[in-house]
N, C-alpha and C positions, 0 to 999 in steps of 0.2 A: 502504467501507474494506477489509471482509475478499474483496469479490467476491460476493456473495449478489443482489446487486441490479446492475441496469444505470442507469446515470446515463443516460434516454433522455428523451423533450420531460415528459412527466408528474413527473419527478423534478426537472426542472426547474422546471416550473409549482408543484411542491408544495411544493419549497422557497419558492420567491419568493414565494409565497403566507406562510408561515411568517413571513419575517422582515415583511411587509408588514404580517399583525396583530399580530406582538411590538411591532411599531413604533409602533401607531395607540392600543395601550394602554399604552405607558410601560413594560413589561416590558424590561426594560435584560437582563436574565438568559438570557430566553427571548430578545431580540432577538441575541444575542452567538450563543446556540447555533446557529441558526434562520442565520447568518453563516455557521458551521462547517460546518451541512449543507451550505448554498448551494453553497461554495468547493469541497468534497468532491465532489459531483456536477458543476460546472464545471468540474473539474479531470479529470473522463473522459472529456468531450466532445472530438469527431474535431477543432475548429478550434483554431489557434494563436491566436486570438481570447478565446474562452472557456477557455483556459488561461491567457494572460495577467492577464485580470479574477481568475482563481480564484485564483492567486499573490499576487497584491492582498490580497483578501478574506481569505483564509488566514494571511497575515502580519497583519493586523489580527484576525483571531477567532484567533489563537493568544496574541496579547498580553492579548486580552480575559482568554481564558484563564488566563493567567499573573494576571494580577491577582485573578480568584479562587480560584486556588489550585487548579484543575481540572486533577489529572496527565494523567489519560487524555486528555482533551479535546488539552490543550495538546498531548501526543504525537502524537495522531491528524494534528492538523495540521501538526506537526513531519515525522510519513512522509514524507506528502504535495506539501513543501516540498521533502525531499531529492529525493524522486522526479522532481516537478518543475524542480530546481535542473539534473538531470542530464540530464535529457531537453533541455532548453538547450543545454548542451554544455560546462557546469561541473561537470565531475565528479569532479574533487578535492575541491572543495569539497562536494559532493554526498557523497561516499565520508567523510569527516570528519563530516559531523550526522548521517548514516547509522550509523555504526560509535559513534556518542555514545547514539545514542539506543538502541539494540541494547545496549548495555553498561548503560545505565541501566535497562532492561526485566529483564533478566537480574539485576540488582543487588536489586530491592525487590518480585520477583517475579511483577511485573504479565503476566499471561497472555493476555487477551483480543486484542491489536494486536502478540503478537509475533511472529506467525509473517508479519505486514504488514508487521512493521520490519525485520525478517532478509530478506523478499524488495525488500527499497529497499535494502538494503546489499550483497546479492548482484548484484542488474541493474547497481548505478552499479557494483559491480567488473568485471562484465562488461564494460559499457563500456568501462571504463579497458582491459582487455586482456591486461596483462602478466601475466608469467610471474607476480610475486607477486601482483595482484592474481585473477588462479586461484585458486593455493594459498589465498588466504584468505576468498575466494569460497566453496569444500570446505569449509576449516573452518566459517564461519558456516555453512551448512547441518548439518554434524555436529554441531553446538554446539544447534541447534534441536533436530533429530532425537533426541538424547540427554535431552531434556526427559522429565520423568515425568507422563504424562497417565491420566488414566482411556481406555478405550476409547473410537473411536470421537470421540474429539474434534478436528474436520477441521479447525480453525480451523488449529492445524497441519500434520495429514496433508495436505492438500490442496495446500498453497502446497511443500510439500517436493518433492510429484511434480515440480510445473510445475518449479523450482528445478532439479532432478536433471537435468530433462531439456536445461533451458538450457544447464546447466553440461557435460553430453556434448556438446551440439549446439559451444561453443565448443572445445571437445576435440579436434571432427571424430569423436567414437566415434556412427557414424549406427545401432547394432544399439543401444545404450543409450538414445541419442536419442530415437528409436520406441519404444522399449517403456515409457519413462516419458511418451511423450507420448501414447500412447492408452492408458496407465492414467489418465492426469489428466484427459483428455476424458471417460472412462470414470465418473470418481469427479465430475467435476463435471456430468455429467445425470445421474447418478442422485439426486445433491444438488439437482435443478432451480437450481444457484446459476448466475444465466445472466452474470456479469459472469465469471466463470470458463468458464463456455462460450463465451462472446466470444473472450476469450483463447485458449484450448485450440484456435476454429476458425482463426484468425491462425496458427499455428505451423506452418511447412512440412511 
């Protein structure tokens, strides 16, 4: 979720493997989580295939969620969902669960998956384009950035670079563009976080 890991064949396997013994032992619990992994890692594989299945999975391990009362969970796969929804080519709709769940993170001060949920609601503004979806592309990033963290806490910092730089790159400002995009390459090897090295190497 945060970019620490790469969804590649082993994360695959280890999921699958996860729900296949929640499964064999009646863990209803661990079988639902063991779901959420699944779909999370399905959902960053290259094929339209295995993001389809993860859309699936995801809206059922979100429900799961929801029925035990699991905020984080339920969120994690709510990002994922909007991310998802937008990369389709729903991004209204995408820019709406996006901007809910960002508002609700912010509201009850849940910290761990915000700086995952403010970049699902930055990309689907991207998308969209317009003039105000910019302006308020900028804001949700200032809105994150104005967070008070202890040092050093990149769950943030990190997703801000990559953010900053998108948001120049749509801009057309290419002197801003570069310099927040080999800080973020920069911050994420040194973080060995390779799902954000993936990223950072994609960026022109």
């Amino acid at each position: 979720m945060t970019g620490a890991l790469l969804a590649d064949d082993d994360a695959v396997r280890g999921t699958a493997e996860a729900a296949r013994i929640a499964e064999e032992r009646g863990d209803d619990v661990a079988l639902e989580l063991a779901h959420l992994a699944q779909g999370l890692v399905l959902s960053r594989r290259p094929t339209v295939a295995d993001r389809d299945v993860a859309l699936e999975v995801l809206r059922r391990a979100r429900d799961a969620q929801v029925r035990q009362r699991h905020l984080v969970y339920t969120t994690m796969a709510d990002i994922r969902i909007a991310e998802l929804t937008a990369e389709a080519g729903e991004v209204h709709g995408a820019i709406e669960r996006a901007r809910s769940i960002v508002d609700r993170l912010f509201e009850n001060g849940e910290m761990f998956v915000r700086g995952a949920a403010t970049a699902a609601l930055v990309e689907s503004l991207l998308r969209g384009g317009s003039d105000s979806d910019l302006l308020e592309a900028e804001a949700a990033i200032e809105r994150l950035a104005a967070v008070p963290t202890d040092p050093g806490f990149v769950l943030n910092e990190i997703p801000l670079l990559r953010l900053r730089a998108l948001l120049a790159h749509a801009h057309g400002d290419d002197v801003a563009y570069r310099d927040y995009r080999d800080r973020y390459r920069t911050m994420a090897e040194s973080l060995a976080f390779e799902g954000h090295m993936k990223w950072a190497e994609a960026m022109p």
